[in-house]
Residue frames as a rotation matrix with the C-alpha (Angstrom) as fourth column:
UNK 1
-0.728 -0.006 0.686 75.43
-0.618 0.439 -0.653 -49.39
-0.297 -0.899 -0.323 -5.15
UNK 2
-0.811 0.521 -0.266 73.31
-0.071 0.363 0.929 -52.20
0.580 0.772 -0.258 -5.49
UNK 3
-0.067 0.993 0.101 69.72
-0.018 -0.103 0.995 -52.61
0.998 0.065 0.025 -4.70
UNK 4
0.465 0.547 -0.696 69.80
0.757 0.163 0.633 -54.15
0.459 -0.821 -0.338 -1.13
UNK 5
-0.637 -0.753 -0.167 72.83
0.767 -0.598 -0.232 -51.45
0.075 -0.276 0.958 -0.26
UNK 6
-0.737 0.176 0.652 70.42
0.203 -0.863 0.463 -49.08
0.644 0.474 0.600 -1.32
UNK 7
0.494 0.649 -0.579 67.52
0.374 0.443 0.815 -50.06
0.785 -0.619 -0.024 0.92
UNK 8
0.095 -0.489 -0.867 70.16
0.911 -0.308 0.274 -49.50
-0.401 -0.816 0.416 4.07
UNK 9
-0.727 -0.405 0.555 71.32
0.470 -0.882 -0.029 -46.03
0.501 0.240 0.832 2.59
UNK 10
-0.312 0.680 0.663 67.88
-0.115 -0.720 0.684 -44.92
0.943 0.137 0.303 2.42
UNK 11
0.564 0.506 -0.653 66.97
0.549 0.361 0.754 -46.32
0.617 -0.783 -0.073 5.86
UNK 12
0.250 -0.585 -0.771 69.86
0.966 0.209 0.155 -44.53
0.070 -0.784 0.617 7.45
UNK 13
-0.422 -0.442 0.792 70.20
0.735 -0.677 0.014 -41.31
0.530 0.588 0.611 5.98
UNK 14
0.354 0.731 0.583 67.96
0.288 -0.679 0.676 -39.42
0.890 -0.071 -0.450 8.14
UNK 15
0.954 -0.223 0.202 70.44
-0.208 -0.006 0.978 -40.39
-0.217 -0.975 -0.052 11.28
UNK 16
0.495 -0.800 0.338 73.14
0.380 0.550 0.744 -41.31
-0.781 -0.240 0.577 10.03
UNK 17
0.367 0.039 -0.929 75.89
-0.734 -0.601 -0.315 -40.13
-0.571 0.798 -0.192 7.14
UNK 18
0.752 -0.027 0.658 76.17
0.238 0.943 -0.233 -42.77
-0.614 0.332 0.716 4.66
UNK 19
-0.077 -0.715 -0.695 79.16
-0.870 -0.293 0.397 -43.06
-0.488 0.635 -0.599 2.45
UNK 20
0.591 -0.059 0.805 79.17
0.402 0.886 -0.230 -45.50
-0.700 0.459 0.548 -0.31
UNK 21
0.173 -0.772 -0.612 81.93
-0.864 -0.417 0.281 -45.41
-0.472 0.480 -0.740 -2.83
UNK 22
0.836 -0.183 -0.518 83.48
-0.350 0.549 -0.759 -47.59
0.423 0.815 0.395 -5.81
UNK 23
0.881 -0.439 0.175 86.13
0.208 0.692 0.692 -49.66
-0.425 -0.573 0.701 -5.06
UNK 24
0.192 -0.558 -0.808 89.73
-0.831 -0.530 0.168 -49.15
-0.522 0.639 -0.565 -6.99
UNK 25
-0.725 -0.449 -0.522 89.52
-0.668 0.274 0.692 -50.37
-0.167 0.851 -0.498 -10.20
UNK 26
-0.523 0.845 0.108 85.84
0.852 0.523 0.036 -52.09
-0.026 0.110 -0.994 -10.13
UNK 27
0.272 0.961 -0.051 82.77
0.858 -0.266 -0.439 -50.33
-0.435 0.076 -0.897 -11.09
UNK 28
0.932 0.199 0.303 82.79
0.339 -0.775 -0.533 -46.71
0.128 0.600 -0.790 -12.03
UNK 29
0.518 -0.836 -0.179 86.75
-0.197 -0.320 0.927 -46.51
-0.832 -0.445 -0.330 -10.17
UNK 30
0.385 -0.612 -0.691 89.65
-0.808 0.139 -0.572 -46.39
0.446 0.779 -0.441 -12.60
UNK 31
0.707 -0.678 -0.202 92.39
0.682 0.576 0.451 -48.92
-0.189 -0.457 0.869 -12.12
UNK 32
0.537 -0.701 -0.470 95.46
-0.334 -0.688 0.644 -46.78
-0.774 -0.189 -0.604 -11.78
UNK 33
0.504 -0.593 -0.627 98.03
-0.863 -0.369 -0.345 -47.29
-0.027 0.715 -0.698 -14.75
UNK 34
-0.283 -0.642 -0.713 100.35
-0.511 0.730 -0.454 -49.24
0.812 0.236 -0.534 -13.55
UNK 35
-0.297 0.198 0.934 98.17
-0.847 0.397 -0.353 -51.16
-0.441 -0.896 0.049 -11.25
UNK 36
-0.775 0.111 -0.622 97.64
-0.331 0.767 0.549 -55.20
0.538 0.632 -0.558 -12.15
UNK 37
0.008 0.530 -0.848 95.96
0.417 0.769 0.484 -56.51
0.909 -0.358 -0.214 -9.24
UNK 38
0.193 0.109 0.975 94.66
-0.727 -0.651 0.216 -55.94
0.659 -0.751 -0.046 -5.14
UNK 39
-0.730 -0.068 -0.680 94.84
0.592 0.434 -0.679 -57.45
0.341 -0.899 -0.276 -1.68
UNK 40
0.015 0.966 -0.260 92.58
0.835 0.131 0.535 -57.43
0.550 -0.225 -0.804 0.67
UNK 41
-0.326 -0.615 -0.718 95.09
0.680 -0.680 0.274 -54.93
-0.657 -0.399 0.640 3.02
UNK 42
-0.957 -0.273 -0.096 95.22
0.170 -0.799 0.577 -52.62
-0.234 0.536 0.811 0.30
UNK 43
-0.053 0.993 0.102 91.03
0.635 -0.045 0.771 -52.47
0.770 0.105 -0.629 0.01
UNK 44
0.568 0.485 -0.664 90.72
0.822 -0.297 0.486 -52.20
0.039 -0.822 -0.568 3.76
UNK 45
-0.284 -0.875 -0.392 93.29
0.854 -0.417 0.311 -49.96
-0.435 -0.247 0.866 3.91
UNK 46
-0.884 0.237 0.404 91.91
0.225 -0.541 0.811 -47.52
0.410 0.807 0.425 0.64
UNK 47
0.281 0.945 0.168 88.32
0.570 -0.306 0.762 -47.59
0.772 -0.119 -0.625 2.80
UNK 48
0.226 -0.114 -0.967 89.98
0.930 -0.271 0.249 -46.81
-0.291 -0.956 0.045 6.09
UNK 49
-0.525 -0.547 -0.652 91.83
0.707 -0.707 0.024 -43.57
-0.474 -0.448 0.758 4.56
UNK 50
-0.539 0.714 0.448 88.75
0.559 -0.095 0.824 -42.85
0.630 0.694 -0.348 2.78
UNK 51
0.513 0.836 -0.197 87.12
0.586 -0.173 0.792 -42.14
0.627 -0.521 -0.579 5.90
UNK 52
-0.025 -0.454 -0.890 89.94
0.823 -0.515 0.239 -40.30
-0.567 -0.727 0.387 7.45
UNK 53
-0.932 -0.323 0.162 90.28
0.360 -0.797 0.484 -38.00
-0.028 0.510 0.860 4.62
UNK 54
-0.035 0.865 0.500 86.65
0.269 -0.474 0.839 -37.18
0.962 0.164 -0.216 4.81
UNK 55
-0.602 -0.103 0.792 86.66
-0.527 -0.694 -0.491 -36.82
0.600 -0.713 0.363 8.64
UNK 56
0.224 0.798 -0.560 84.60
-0.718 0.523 0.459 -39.42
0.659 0.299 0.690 9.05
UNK 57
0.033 -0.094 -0.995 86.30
0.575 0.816 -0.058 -42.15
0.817 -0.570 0.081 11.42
UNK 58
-0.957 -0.263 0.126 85.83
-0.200 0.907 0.371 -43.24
-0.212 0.329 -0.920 13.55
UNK 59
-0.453 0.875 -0.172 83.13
-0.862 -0.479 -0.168 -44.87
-0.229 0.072 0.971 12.21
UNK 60
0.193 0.935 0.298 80.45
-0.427 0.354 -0.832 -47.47
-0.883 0.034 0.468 11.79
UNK 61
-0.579 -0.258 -0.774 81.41
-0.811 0.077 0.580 -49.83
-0.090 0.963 -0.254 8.42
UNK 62
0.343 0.843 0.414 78.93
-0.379 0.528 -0.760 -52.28
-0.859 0.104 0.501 6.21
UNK 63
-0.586 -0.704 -0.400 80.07
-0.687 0.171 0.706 -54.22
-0.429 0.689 -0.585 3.96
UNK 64
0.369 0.400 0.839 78.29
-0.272 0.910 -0.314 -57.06
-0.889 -0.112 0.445 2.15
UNK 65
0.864 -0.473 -0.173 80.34
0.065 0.446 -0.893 -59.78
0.500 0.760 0.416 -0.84
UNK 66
0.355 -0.916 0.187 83.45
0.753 0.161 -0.638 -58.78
0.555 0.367 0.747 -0.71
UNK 67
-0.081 -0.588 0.805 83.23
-0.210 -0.779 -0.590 -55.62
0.974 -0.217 -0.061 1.12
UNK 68
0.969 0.244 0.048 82.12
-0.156 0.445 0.882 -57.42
0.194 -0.862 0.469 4.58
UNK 69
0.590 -0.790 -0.167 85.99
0.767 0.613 -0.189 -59.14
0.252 -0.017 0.968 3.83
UNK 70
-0.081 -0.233 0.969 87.11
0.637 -0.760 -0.130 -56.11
0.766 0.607 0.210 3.56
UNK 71
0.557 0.496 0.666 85.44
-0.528 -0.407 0.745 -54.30
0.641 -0.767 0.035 6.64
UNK 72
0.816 -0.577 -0.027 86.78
0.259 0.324 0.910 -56.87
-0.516 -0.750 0.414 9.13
UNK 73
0.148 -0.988 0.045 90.32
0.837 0.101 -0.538 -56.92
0.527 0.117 0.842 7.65
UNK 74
-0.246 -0.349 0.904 90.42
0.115 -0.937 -0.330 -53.42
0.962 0.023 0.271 8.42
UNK 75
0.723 0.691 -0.022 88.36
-0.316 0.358 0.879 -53.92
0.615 -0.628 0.477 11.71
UNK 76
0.937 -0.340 -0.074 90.98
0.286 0.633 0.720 -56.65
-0.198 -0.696 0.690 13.08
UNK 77
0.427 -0.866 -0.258 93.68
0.863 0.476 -0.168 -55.27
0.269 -0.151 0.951 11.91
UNK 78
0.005 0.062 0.998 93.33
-0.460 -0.886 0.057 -51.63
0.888 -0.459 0.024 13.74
UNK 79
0.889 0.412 0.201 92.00
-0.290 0.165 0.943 -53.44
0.355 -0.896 0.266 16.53
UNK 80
0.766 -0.595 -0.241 95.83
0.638 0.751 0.172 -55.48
0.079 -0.285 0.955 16.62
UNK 81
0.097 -0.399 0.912 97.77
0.469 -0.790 -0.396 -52.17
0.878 0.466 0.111 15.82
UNK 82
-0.298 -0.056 -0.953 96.17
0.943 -0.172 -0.285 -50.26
-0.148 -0.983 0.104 18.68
């Protein structure tokens, strides 16, 4: 995570459970095999069942760059689902 991410972690942790996590196929995440390339869907989508498979949703999501894009997608497109 970087620095300012950190900053919020530590600010929340005492109330809150923070989850921070690598993306797939950026930072410390593999890229699957036969994977070339993402979509945003397929981000928001990889955080959302992130947080189901921990138990976690619903829940409370920060993003900032890219994950912010990320956060709404997933955001508006639950919200259109139902």
């Amino acid at each position: 995570m970087r620095e300012s991410g950190a900053r919020y972690q530590i600010l929340l942790a005492d109330e809150f459970t923070v989850l921070t996590y690598d993306r797939r196929g950026n930072s410390r995440s593999p890229r699957p095999a036969d994977w070339t390339s993402t979509s945003v869907d397929q981000q928001a989508t990889d955080a959302a069942e992130l947080l189901m498979s921990l138990n976690l949703a619903p829940a409370l999501v920060y993003g900032s760059s890219s994950g912010a894009i990320f956060a709404n997608h997933e955001g508006y497109s639950r919200g259109r689902r139902g």
